[in-house]
C-alpha positions in Angstrom: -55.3 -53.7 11.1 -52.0 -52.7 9.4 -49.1 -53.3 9.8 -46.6 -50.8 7.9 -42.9 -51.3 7.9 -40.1 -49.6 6.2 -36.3 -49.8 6.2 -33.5 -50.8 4.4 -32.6 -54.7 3.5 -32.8 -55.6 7.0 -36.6 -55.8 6.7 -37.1 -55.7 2.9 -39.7 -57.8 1.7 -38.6 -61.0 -0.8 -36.3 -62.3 1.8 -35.9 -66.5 1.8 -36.8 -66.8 5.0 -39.4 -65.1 7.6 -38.4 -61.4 8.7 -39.5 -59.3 11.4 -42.6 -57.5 9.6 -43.9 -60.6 8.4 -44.2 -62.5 11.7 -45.6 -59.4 13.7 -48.3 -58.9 11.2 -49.2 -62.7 11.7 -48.7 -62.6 15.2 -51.6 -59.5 15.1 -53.6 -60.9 12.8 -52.7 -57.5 10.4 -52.6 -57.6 6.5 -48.5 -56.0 6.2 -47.8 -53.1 3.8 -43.9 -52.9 3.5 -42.3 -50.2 1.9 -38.8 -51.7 2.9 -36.0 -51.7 0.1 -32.5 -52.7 -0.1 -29.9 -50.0 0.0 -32.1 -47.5 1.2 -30.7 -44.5 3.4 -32.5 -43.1 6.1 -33.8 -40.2 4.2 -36.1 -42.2 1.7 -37.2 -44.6 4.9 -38.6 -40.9 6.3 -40.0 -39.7 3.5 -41.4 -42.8 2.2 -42.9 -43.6 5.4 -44.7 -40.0 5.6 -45.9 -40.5 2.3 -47.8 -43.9 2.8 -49.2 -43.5 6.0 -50.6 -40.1 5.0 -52.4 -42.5 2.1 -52.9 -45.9 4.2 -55.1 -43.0 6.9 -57.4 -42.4 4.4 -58.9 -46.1 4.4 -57.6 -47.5 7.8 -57.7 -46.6 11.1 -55.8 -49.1 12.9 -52.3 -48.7 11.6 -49.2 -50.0 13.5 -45.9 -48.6 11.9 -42.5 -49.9 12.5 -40.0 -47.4 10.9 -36.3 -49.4 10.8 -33.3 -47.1 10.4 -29.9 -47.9 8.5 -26.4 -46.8 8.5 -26.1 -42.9 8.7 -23.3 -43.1 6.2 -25.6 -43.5 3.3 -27.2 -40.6 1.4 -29.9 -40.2 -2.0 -29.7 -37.7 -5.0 -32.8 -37.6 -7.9 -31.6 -39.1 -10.2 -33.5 -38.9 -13.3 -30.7 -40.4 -15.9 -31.9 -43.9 -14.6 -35.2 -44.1 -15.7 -36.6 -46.3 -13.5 -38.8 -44.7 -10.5 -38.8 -46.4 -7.0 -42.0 -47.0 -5.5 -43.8 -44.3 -6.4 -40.9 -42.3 -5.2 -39.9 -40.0 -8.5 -36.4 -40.4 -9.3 -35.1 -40.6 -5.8 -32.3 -43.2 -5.5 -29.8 -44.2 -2.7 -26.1 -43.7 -3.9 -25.9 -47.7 -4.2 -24.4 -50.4 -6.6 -23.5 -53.7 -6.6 -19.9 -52.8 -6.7 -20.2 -51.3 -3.7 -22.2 -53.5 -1.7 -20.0 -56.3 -2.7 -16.7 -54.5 -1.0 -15.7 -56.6 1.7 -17.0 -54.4 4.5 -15.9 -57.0 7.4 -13.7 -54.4 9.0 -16.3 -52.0 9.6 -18.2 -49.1 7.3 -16.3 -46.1 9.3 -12.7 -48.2 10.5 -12.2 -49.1 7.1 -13.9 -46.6 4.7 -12.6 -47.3 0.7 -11.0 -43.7 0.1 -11.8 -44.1 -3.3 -15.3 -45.5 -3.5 -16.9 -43.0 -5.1 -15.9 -44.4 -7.9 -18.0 -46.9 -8.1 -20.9 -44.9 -8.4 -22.8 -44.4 -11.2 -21.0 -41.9 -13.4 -23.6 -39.0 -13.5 -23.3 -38.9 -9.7 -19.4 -39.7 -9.1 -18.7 -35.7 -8.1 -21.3 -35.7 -6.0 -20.6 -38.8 -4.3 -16.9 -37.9 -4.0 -17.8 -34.4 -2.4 -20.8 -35.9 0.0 -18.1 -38.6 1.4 -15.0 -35.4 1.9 -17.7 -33.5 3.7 -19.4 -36.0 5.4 -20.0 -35.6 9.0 -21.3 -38.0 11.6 -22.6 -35.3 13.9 -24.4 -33.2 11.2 -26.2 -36.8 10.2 -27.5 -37.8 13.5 -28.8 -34.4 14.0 -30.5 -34.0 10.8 -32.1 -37.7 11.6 -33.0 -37.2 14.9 -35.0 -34.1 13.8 -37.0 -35.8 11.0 -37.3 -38.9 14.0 -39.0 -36.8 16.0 -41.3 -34.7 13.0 -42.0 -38.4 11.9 -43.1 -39.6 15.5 -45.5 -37.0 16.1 -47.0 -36.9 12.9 -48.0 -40.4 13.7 -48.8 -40.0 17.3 -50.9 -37.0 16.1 -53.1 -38.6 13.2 -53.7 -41.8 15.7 -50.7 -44.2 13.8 -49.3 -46.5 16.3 -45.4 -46.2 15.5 -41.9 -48.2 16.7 -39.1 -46.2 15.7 -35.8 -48.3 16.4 -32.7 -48.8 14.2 -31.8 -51.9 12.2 -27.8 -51.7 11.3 -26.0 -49.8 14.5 -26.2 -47.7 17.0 -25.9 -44.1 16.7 -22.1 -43.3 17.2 -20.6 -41.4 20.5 -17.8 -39.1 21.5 -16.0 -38.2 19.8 -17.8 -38.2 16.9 -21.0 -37.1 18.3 -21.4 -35.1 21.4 -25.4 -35.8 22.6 -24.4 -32.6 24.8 -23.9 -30.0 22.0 -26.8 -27.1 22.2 -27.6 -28.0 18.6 -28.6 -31.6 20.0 -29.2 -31.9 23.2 -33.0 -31.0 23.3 -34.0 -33.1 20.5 -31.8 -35.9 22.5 -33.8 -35.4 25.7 -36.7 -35.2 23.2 -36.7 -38.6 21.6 -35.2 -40.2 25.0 -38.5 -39.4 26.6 -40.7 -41.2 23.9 -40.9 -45.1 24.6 -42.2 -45.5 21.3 -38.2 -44.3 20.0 -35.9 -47.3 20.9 -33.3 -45.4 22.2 -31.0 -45.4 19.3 -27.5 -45.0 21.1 -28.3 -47.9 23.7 -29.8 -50.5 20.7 -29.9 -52.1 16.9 -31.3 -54.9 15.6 -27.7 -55.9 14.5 -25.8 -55.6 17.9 -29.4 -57.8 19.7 -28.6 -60.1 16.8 -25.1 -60.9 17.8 -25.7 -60.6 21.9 -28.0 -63.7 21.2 -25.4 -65.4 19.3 -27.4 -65.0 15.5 -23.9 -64.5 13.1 -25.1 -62.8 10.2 -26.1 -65.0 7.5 -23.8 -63.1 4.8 -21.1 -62.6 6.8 -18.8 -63.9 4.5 -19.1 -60.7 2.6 -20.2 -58.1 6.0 -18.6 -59.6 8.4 -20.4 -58.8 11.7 -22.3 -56.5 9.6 -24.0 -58.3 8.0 -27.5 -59.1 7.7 -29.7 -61.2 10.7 -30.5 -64.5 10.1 -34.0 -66.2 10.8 -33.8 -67.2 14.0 -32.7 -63.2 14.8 -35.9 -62.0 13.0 -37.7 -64.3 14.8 -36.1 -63.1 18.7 -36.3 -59.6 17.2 -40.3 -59.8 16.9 -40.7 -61.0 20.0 -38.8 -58.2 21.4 -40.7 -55.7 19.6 -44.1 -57.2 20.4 -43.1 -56.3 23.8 -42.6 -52.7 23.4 -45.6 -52.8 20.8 -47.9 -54.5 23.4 -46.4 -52.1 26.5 -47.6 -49.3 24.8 
């Protein structure tokens, strides 16, 4: 069996302690294959995913996917001026540096957004940065991911792929930044609220089950409350999914 995983650092492989992929593929006896990568936005997660699984089919038939989603508020240009390709991804990269990650996010990514972050993006891609973030809309995002949720989902159910769709970082925002009634999004909200296999993504995260349990983030001198699960979380979290995986 395999057990696929992608997201962003929340289940990343390299991690100093066990995470959630790693402890459900020993718990089903499954060799792991984790595309996760830090700083990843939802975008390359989808793709990425699609990508292997359409290879990992062609040698395996027992495949169990767990697809982790990140914060909506991150986005991905090609980006060919820095040479180095991601995972056989072509010159994708997330809109990401060190400066920015290292911004003391403890207020909150939307309650205290830098005005002026773009800045710290690499040079080649400071307009577009600047221009995403002026234009960036919360309800445009969640409808654009819910879409490639559900093209993702049934590709997999289709093709035999067991799949666990759930999101690692938070819940998908409300009124009145998203209305779940609007005509653009109500079907594919009644869609993916149908599918047990979809955590629903309004009602749950990884991050907020982290913190119910009492698991502070182990960064969260730098996040605040947003910042990444500690061990004992990965390890609660995996049962929880094994649940849902073992339900289905």
């Amino acid at each position: 069996m395999i057990v696929y995983s992608n997201s962003c650092s929340f289940g990343a492989p390299d991690q100093e302690h066990k995470i959630y992929p790693g402890i459900i593929a020993e718990k089903m006896s499954g060799k792991l294959y984790n595309d996760g990568m830090s700083g990843s936005c939802n975008r390359r997660i989808i793709r990425t995913s699609l990508r292997s699984l359409i290879e990992l089919k062609e040698s395996y038939s027992d495949i169990l996917a767990l697809i982790g989603l990140t914060f909506i508020g991150r986005t991905e240009l090609w980006q060919p001026h820095l040479q180095t390709k991601q995972f056989s991804d072509g010159d994708f990269h997330s809109i990401h540096s060190e400066a920015i990650a290292n911004l003391d996010w403890s207020g909150g990514f939307f309650t205290k957004m830098y005005p002026d972050i773009y800045k710290l993006a690499h040079p080649e891609v400071m307009d577009y940065y600047k221009n995403w973030l002026l234009h960036f809309s919360k309800e445009a995002a969640v409808t654009e991911l819910l879409s490639d949720i559900i093209m993702l989902y049934n590709f997999a159910i289709h093709n035999d792929i067991k799949i666990l769709i759930f999101s690692n970082c938070q819940k998908f925002p409300i009124l009145p930044d998203v209305d779940r009634e609007a005509p653009f999004l109500k079907s594919l909200v009644k869609y993916a609220k149908l599918k047990t296999n979809i955590i629903d993504p309004w009602e749950f995260s990884f991050a907020d089950f982290a913190l119910e349990l009492g698991h502070l983030p182990k960064d969260k001198e730098v996040y605040g409350i947003h910042g990444h699960p500690n061990e004992q979380a990965h390890i609660d979290f995996s049962e929880y999914l094994l649940t849902k995986i073992c339900s289905k």
